[in-house]
C-alpha positions as CSV (number, residue, x, y, z in Angstrom):
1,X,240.9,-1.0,164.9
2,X,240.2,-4.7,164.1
3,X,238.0,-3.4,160.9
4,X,240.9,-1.5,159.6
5,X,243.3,-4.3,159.9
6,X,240.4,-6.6,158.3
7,X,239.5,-4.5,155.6
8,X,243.6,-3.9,154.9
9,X,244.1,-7.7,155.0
10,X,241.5,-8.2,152.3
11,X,242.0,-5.3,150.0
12,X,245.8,-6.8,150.4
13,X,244.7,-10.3,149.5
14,X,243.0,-9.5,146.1
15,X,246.1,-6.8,145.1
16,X,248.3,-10.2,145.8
17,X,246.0,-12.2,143.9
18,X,246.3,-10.0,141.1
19,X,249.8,-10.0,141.1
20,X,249.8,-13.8,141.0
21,X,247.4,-14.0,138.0
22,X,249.3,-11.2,136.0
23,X,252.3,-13.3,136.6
24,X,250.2,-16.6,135.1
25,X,248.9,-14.3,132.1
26,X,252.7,-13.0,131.5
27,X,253.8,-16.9,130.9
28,X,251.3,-17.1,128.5
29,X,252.4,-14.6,125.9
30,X,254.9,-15.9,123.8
31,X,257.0,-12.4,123.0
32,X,256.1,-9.4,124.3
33,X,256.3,-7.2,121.0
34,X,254.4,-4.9,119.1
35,X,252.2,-7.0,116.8
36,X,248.8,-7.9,116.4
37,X,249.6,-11.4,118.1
38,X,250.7,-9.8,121.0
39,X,246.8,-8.0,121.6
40,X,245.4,-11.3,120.2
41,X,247.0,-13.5,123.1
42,X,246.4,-10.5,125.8
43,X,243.2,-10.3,124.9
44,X,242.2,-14.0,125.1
45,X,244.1,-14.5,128.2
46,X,242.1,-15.2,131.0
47,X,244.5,-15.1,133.4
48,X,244.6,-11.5,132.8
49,X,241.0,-11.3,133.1
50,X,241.4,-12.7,136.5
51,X,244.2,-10.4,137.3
52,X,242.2,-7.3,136.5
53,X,239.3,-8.2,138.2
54,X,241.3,-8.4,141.9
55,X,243.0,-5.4,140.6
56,X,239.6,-3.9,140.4
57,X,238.3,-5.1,143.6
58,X,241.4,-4.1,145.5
59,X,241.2,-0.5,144.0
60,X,237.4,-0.6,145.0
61,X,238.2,-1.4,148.3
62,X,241.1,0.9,148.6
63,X,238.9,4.0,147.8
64,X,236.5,3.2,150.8
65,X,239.8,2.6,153.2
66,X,241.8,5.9,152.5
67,X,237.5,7.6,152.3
68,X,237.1,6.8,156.0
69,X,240.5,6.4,158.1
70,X,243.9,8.4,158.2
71,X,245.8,8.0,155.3
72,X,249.0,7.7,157.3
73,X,247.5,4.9,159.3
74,X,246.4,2.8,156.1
75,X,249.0,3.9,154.0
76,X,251.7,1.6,155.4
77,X,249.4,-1.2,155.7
78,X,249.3,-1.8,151.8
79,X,253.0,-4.1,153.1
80,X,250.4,-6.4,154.5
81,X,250.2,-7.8,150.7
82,X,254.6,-8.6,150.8
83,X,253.5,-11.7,152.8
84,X,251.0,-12.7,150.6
85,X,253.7,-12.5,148.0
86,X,256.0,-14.3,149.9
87,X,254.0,-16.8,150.7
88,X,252.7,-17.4,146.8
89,X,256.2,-17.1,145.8
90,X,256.7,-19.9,147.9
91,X,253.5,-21.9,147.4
92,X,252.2,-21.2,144.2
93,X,255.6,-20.4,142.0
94,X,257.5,-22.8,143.8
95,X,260.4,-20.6,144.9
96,X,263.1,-20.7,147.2
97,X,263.1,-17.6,149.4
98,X,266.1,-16.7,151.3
99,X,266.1,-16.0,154.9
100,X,267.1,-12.4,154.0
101,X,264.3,-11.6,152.3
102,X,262.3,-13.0,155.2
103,X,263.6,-10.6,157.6
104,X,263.0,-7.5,155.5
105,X,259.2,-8.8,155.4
106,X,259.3,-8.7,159.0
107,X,260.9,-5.4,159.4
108,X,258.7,-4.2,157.0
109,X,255.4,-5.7,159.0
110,X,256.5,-4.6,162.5
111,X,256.4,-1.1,161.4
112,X,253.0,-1.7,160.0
113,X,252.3,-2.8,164.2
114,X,253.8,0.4,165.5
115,X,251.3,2.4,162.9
116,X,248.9,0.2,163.8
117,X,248.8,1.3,167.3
């Protein structure tokens, strides 16, 4: 049980992480439109490098979780990743989050307990 929740936790860190760097990469283009500037910024952009590689990892990791445990165990644990994107919102993007919000993340995770169990 613990290496499901472990190996959820981390796939859901690196699909955050991604997020986080695709939002970086996305303040770095100027105008989203179809020109050759456009490919020329998206394609020097690290950030989106960054982003892709996570994206990658989390996909790799993925494949081996739904490979070897129930899909509708693992399935709802993919909401692991809303508090890592709460939680960057707040610490990384300097957000305000409302209380709200905070309580639909924690809806949302004590349904990913009763799977869990």
């Amino acid at each position: 049980m613990w290496k499901i929740i472990l190996l959820s936790t981390v796939q859901c860190l690196f699909l955050s992480a991604a997020q986080v760097f695709l939002k970086f990469a996305m303040n770095r283009v100027n105008d989203i439109s179809y020109s050759w500037t456009l490919f020329r910024d998206l394609l020097s952009n690290w950030w989106l490098l960054a982003s892709g590689l996570c994206m990658a990892t989390a996909t790799i990791l993925w494949l081996y979780i739904i490979k070897h445990y129930d899909f509708s165990m693992v399935y709802p644990m993919i909401s692991i990743s809303y508090i890592f994107g709460m939680l960057a919102a707040i610490f990384i993007f300097r957000e305000v989050v409302p209380p709200s919000r905070w309580l639909g993340v924690l809806l949302i995770m004590g349904g990913v307990v009763l799977v869990a169990k």
